[in-house]
C-alpha positions as CSV (number, residue, x, y, z in Angstrom):
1,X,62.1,40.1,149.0
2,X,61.4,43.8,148.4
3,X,64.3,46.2,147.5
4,X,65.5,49.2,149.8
5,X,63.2,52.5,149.5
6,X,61.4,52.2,146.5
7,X,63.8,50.2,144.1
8,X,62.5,47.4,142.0
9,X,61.8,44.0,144.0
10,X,64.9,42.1,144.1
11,X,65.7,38.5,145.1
12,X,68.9,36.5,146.2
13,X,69.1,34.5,142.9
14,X,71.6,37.1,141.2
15,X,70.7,35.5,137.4
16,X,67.0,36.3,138.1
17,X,67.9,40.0,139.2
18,X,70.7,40.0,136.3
19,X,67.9,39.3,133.7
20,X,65.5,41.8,135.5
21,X,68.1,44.4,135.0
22,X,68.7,43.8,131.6
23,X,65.4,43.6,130.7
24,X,65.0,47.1,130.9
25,X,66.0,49.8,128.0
26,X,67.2,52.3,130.3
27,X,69.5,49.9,132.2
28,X,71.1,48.2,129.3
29,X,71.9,51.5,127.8
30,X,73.3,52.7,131.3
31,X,75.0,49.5,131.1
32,X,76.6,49.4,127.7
33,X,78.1,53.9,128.3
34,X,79.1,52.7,131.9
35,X,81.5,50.2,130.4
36,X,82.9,52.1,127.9
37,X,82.9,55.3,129.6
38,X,85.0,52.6,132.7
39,X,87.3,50.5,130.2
40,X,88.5,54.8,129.2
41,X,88.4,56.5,132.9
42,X,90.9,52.8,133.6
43,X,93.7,53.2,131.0
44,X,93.3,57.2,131.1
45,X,93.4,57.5,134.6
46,X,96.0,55.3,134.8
47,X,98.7,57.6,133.1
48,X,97.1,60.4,135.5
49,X,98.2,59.0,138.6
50,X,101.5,58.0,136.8
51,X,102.4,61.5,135.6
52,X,100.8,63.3,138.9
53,X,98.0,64.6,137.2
54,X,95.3,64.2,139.7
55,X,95.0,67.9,140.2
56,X,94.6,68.3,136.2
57,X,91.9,65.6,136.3
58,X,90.2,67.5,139.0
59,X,90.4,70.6,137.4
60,X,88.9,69.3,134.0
61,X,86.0,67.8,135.5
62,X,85.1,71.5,137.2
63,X,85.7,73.1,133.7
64,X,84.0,70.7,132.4
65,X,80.7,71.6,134.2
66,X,81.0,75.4,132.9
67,X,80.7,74.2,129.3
68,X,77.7,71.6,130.3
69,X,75.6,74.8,132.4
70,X,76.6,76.8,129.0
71,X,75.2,73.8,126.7
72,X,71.8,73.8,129.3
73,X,71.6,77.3,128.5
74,X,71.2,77.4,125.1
75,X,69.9,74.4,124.8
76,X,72.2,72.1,123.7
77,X,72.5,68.7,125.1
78,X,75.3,68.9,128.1
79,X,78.0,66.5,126.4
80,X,78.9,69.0,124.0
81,X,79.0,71.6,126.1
82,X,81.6,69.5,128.4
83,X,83.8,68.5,125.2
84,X,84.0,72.3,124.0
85,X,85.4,74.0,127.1
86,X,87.6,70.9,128.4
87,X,89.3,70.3,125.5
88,X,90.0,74.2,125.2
89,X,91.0,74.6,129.1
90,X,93.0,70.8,128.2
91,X,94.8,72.4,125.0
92,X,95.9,75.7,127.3
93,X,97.4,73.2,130.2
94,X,99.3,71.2,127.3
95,X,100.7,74.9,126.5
96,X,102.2,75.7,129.6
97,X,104.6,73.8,130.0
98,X,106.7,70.6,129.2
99,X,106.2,68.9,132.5
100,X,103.1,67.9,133.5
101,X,103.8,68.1,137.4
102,X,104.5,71.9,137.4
103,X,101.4,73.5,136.3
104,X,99.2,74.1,139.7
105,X,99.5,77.7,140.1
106,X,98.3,78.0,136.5
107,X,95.7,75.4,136.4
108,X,94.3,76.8,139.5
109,X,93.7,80.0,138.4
110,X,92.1,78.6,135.2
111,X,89.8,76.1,137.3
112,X,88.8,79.7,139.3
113,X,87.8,81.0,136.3
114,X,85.6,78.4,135.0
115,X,84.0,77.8,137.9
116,X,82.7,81.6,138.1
117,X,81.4,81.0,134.3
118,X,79.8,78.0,135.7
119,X,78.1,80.0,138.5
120,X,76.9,82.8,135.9
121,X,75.5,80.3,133.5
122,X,73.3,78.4,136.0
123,X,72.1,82.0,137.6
124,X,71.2,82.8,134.0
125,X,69.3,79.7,133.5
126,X,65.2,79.6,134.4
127,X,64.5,75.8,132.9
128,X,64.2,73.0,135.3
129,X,66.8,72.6,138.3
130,X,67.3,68.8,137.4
131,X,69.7,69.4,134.5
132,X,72.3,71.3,136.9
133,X,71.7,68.2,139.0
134,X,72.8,66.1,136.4
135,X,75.8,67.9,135.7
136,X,77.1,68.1,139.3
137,X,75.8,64.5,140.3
138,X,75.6,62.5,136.9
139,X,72.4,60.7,135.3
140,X,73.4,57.7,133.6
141,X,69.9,56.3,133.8
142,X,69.2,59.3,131.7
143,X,71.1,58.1,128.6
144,X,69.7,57.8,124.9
145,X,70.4,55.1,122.2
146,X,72.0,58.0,120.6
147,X,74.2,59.0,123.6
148,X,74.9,55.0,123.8
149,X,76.6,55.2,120.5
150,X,78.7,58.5,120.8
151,X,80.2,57.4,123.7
152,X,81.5,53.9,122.7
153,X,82.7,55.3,119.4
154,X,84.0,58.2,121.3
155,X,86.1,55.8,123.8
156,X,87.2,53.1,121.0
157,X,88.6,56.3,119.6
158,X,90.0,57.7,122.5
159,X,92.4,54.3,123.3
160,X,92.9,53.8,119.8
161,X,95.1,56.9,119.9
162,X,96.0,55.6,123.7
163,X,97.3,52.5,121.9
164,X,99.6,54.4,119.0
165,X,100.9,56.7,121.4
166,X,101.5,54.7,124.3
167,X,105.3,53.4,124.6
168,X,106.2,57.2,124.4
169,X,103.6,58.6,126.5
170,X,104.7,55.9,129.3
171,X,108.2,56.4,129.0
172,X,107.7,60.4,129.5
173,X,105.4,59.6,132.5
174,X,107.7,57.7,133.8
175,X,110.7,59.6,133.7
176,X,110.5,63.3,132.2
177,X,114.1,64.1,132.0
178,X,115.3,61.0,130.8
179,X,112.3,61.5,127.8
180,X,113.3,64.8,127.3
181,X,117.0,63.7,127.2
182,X,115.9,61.3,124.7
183,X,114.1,64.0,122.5
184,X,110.5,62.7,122.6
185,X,108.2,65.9,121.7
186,X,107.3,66.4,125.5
187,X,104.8,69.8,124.8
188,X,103.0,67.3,121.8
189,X,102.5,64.1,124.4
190,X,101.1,66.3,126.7
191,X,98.6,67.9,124.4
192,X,97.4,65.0,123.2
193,X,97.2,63.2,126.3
194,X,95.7,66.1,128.2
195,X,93.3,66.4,125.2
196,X,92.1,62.5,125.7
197,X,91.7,63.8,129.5
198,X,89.1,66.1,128.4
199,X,87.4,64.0,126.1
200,X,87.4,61.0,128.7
201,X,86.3,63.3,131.3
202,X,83.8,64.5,129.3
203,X,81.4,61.3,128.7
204,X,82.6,60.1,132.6
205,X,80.4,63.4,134.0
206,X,77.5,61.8,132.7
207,X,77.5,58.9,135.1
208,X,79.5,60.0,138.1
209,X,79.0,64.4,137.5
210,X,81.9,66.5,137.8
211,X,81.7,66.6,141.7
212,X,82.7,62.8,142.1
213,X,84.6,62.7,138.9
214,X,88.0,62.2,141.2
215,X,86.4,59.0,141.9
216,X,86.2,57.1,138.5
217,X,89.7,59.2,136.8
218,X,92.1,58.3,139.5
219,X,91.2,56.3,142.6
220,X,91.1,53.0,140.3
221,X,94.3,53.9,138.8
222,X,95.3,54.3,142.1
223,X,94.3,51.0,143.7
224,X,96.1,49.6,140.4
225,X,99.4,51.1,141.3
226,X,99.6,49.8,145.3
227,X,99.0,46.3,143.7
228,X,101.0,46.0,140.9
229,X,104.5,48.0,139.5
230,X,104.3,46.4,136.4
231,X,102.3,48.6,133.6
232,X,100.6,46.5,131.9
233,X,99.0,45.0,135.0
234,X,98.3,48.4,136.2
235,X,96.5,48.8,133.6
236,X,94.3,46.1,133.5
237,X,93.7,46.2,137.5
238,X,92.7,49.7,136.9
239,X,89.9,48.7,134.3
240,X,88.9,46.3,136.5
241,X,88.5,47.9,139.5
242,X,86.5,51.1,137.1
243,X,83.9,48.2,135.9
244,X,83.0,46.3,139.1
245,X,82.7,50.0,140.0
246,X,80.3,51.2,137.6
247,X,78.3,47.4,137.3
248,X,77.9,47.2,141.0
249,X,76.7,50.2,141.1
250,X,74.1,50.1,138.5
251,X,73.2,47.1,139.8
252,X,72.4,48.4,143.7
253,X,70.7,51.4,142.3
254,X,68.0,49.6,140.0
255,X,67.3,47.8,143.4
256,X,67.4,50.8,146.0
257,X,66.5,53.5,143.6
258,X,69.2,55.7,145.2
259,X,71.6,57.4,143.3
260,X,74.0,55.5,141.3
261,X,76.6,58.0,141.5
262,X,76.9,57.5,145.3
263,X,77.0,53.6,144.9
264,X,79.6,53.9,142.3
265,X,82.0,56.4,144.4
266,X,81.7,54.5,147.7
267,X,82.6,51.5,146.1
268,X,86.2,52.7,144.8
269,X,86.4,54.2,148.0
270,X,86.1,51.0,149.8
271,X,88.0,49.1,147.8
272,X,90.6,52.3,148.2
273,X,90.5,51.9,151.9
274,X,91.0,48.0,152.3
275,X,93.8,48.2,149.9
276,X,95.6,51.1,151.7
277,X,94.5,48.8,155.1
278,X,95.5,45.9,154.4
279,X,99.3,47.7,153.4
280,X,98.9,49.5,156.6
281,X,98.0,46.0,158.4
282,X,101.3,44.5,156.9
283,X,103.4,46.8,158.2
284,X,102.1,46.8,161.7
285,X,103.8,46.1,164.6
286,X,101.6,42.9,165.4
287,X,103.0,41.5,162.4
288,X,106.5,40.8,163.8
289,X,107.7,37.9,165.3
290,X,107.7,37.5,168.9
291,X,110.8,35.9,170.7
292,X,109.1,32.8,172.1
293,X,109.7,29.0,172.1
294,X,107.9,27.1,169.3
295,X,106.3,24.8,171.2
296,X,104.7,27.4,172.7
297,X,103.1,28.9,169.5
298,X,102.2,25.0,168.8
299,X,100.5,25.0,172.2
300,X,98.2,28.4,171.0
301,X,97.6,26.5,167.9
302,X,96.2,23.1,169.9
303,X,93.9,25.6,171.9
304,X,92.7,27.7,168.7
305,X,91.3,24.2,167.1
306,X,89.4,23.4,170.0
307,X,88.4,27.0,170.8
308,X,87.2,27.0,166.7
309,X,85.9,23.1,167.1
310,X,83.4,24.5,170.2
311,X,82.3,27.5,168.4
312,X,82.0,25.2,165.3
313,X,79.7,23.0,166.8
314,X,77.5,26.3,168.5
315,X,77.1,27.3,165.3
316,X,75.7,24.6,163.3
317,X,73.6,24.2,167.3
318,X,72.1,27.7,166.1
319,X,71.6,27.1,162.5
320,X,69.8,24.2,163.7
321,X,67.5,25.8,165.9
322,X,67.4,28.9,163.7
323,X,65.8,26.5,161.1
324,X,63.3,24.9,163.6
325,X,62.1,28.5,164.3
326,X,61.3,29.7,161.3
327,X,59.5,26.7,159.8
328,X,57.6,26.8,162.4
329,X,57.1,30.0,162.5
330,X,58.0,31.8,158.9
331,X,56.6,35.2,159.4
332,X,59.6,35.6,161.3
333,X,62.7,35.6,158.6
334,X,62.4,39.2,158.3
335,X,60.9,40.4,162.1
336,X,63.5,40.9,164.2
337,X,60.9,41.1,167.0
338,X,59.4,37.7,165.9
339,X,62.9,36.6,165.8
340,X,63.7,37.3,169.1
341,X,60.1,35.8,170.3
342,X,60.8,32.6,168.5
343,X,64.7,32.0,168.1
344,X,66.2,33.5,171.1
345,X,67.9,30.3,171.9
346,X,69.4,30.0,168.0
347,X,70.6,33.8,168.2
348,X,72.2,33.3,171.7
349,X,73.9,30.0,170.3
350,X,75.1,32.4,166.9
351,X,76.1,35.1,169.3
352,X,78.4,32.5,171.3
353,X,79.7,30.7,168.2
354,X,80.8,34.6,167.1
355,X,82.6,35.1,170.5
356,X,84.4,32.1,170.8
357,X,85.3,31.9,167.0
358,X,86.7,35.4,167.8
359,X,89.1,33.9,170.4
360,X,90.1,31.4,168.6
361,X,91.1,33.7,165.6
362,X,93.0,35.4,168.5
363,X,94.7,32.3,169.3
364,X,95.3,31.0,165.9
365,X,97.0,34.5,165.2
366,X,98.9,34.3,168.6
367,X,100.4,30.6,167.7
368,X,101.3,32.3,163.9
369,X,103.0,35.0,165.0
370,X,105.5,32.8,167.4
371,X,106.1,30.1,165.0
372,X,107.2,33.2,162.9
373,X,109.9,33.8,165.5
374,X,111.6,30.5,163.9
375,X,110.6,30.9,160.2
376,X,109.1,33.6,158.0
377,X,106.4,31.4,156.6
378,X,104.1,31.8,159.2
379,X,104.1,35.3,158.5
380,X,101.4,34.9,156.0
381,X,98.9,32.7,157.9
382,X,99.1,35.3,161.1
383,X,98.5,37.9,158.3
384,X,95.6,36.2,156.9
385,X,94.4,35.2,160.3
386,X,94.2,38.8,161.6
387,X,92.3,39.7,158.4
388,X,90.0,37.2,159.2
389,X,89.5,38.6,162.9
390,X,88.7,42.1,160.8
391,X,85.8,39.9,159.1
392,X,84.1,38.5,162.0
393,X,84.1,42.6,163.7
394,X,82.1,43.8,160.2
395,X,80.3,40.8,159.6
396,X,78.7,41.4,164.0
397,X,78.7,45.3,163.0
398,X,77.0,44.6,159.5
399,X,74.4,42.3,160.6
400,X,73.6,44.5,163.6
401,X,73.5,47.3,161.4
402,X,71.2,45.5,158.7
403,X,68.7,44.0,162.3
404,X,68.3,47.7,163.7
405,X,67.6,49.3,159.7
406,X,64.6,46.7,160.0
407,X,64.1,47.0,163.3
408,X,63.5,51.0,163.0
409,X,61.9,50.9,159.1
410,X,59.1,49.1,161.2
411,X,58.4,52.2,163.1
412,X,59.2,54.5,159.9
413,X,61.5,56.1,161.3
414,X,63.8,58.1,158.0
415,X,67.2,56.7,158.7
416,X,65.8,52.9,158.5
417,X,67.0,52.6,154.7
418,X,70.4,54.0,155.5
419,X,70.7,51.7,158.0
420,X,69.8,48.4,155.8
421,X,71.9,49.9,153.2
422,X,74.8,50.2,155.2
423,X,74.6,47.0,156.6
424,X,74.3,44.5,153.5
425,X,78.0,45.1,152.3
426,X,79.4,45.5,155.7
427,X,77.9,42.4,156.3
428,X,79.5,41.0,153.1
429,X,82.7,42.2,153.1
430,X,83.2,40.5,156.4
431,X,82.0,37.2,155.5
432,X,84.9,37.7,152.6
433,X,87.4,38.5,154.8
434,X,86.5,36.1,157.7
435,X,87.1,33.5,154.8
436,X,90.3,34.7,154.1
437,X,91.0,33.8,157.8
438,X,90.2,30.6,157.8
439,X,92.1,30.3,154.5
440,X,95.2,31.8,156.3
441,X,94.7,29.2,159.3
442,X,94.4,26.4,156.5
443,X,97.7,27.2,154.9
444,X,99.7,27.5,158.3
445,X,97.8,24.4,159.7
446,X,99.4,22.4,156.3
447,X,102.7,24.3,157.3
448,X,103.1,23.5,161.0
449,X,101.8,19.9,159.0
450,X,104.8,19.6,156.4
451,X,106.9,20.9,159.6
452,X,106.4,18.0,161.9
453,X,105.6,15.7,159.1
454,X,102.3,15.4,160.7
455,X,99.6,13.8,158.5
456,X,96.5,14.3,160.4
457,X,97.6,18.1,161.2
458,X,97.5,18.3,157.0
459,X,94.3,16.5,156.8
460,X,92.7,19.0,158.7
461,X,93.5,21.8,157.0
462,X,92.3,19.9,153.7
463,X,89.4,19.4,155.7
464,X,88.3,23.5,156.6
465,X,86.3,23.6,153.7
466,X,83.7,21.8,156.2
467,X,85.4,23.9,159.3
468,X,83.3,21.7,162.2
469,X,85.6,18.4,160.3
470,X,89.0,20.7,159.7
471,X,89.0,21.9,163.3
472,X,88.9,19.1,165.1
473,X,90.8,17.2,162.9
474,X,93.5,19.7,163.5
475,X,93.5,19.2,167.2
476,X,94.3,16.0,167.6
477,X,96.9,16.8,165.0
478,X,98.6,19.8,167.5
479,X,98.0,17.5,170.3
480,X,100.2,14.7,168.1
481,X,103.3,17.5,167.4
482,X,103.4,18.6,171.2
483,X,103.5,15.1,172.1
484,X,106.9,14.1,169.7
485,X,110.1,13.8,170.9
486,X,112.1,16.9,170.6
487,X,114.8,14.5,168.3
488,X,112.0,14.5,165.4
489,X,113.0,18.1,165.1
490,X,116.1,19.4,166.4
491,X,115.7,22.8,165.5
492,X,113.0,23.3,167.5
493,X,112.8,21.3,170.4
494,X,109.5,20.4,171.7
495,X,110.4,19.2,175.2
């Protein structure tokens, strides 16, 4: 299968594309400064967030692209440029004050200043527009060997002195006065820590420029700190999240041949967003229990299993007839046209196993929710069950999304690639969280299960892994509970 736009041909075997990827020098060196330069922006931006230092951060990276337009000037190579002014701009913030949280008025008018330099260098400059691109947008396809080894001996510095400063620099983060109180050297902490800012920052422009450098410094950190209070954790959440970041997106853009920078930022940013959802989705009001008799939440769980069961059996009907199709007639895996001259019966089966899985999702998170009413442990399965709902909406919307890029790249029209771009994760993040549904309906399946001591009710949630087998094995286990006496459980009559 070809990639998007003009990116090298990829295929779905993800060791074949792995090995593709590393067999070139460009990518393995991308590679190898991405990780370091992630593994740093992690821990670093980590105390940012902690200590409110976004703004700083922000300002840095600006500065930062003063010192690279003066480096393009004279010919130097950018990365020096960047370390010269942002450690000087870092080491006049660490000046100005003990507490890192009340500096904006003085930063700002700093990050004004720099950014006027920056505008007089680039005027000044007559050599060819792609180095200011670089430094605004990043081009870590553009690393050396030599720029390689500067950068991972510049980050295993940078958290070496992380690591011998670190119980002091958390403890002021966390609590200024009581640091102050204390008599740890507040003015010297910041310094230094503003100082491995600017170094950090520094080798980060190079993949992600000092436009989308808010990106890689702080929104891992914060995606770290919504999942975890615990610093350690925070940590290490924060390095992951930077990595999958920077590999995913080197990956996509060897493939695509679109800008890694963008692939790397909307990445975070999703991930950002789906944390921040599902804490918003939590909280809703949807989430609380509804006053309602059990049995009637057990009733909503009978007709979710044979709601799921019928659009279980509708889809395997389509994957069937989708398979028929296209060995009959191959030509049409990729034309949607052909698809819809050959396969209309299999997409009108997929489309009705969508729908009716979509009501039963409804239902399953209906019966949840009023089982909750009577204990807290179905809490999580409605939860889960509503996330999964959220899956099957992005996984219609992605693959509609991925069928019209096609669809339109077959009359060339310009916004086909963004189209099929757009569509590919959408489509996979809501396979992943229509997963997570059936999950959640799994777990309060073996609930409601344990609760009526109903074997064949557990056996089917066991069973969901092959969903056709759990579903209907769960309805005939609902239809056993409504059918007990209300004496098997008292505190809940069924009758």
């Amino acid at each position: 299968m070809s990639g998007l736009g003009n990116g090298i041909p990829f295929s779905w075997n993800l060791v074949t594309d792995v090995r593709v990827l590393w067999s070139y020098e460009f990518m393995r060196n991308a590679v190898e400064a991405g990780t370091a330069i992630a593994i740093m922006a992690g821990i670093i931006g980590y105390f940012v967030v902690l200590r409110r230092s976004s703004f700083a951060s922000h300002a840095l990276g600006h500065t930062g692209f003063s010192g690279a337009a003066a480096a393009v000037l004279v010919g130097a190579p950018p990365v020096y440029g960047l370390l010269v002014f942002t450690i000087a701009v870092a080491t006049g913030m660490g000046f100005l004050g003990k507490r890192a949280s009340a500096r904006d008025v003085e930063i700002g008018t700093m990050l004004a200043f720099a950014l006027g330099l920056g505008l007089l260098f680039i005027s000044l400059y007559q050599g060819y527009a792609q180095e200011a691109y670089s430094i605004l947008f990043g081009e870590v396809l553009a690393i050396s060997s030599s720029e390689v080894a500067l950068t991972v001996w510049t980050s295993l510095g940078v958290l070496a002195v992380i690591a011998l400063i670190y119980r002091p620099l958390l403890f002021a983060s966390l609590d200024e006065d009581v640091a102050e109180a204390k008599g740890l050297p507040l003015i010297g902490l910041n310094l230094v820590f503003l100082i491995l800012l600017a170094v950090a920052i520094s080798f980060a422009v190079q993949i992600i420029g000092v436009l989308l450098i808010f990106a890689l410094m702080v929104t891992p950190a914060a995606i770290a700190v919504r999942l975890t209070t615990r610093p350690l954790s925070a940590v290490i959440v924060s390095v992951l999240v930077a990595l999958t970041a920077v590999w995913g997106g080197l990956f996509v853009t060897l493939f695509t041949n679109y800008p890694a920078s963008f692939f790397i930022v909307g990445i975070v940013f999703v991930e950002y967003v789906f944390i921040r959802g599902i804490g918003a989705l939590r909280e809703t009001a949807l989430l609380q229990a509804v006053a309602a008799p059990e049995r009637d939440g057990v009733r909503a769980l009978r007709n979710a299993s044979l709601a799921a069961s019928i659009s279980q059996l509708l889809f395997v009907a389509g994957v069937v007839l989708l398979a028929g199709s296209l060995l009959a007639f191959p030509g049409a895996a990729w034309d949607p046209s052909g698809l819809y001259a050959h396969a209309l019966p299999a997409l009108l089966a997929l489309a009705s196993a969508t729908v009716v899985g979509a009501v039963a999702s409804l239902l399953h998170f209906s019966g949840f929710r009023k089982m909750a009413a009577t204990s807290r442990e179905f809490t999580s399965p409605a939860f889960l069950t509503l996330v999964g709902l959220l899956g099957i909406a992005l996984t219609a919307g992605g693959a509609a999304l991925y069928v019209s890029g096609v669809t339109l790249a077959g009359v060339s029209y310009g916004l086909a690639p963004v189209a099929e771009l757009f569509g590919i994760p959408l489509l996979f993040i809501g396979v992943v969280l229509f997963l997570a549904g059936v999950m959640g309906q799994a777990i309060g399946n073996w609930r409601v299960g344990l609760r009526y001591q109903e074997r064949t009710l557990r056996t089917g949630a066991v069973l969901l892994f092959v969903p056709l087998l759990g579903y209907v094995c769960s309805f005939f286990g609902y239809r056993r509970a409504l059918a007990q006496e209300s004496s098997t459980h008292p505190t809940a009559p069924l009758g």
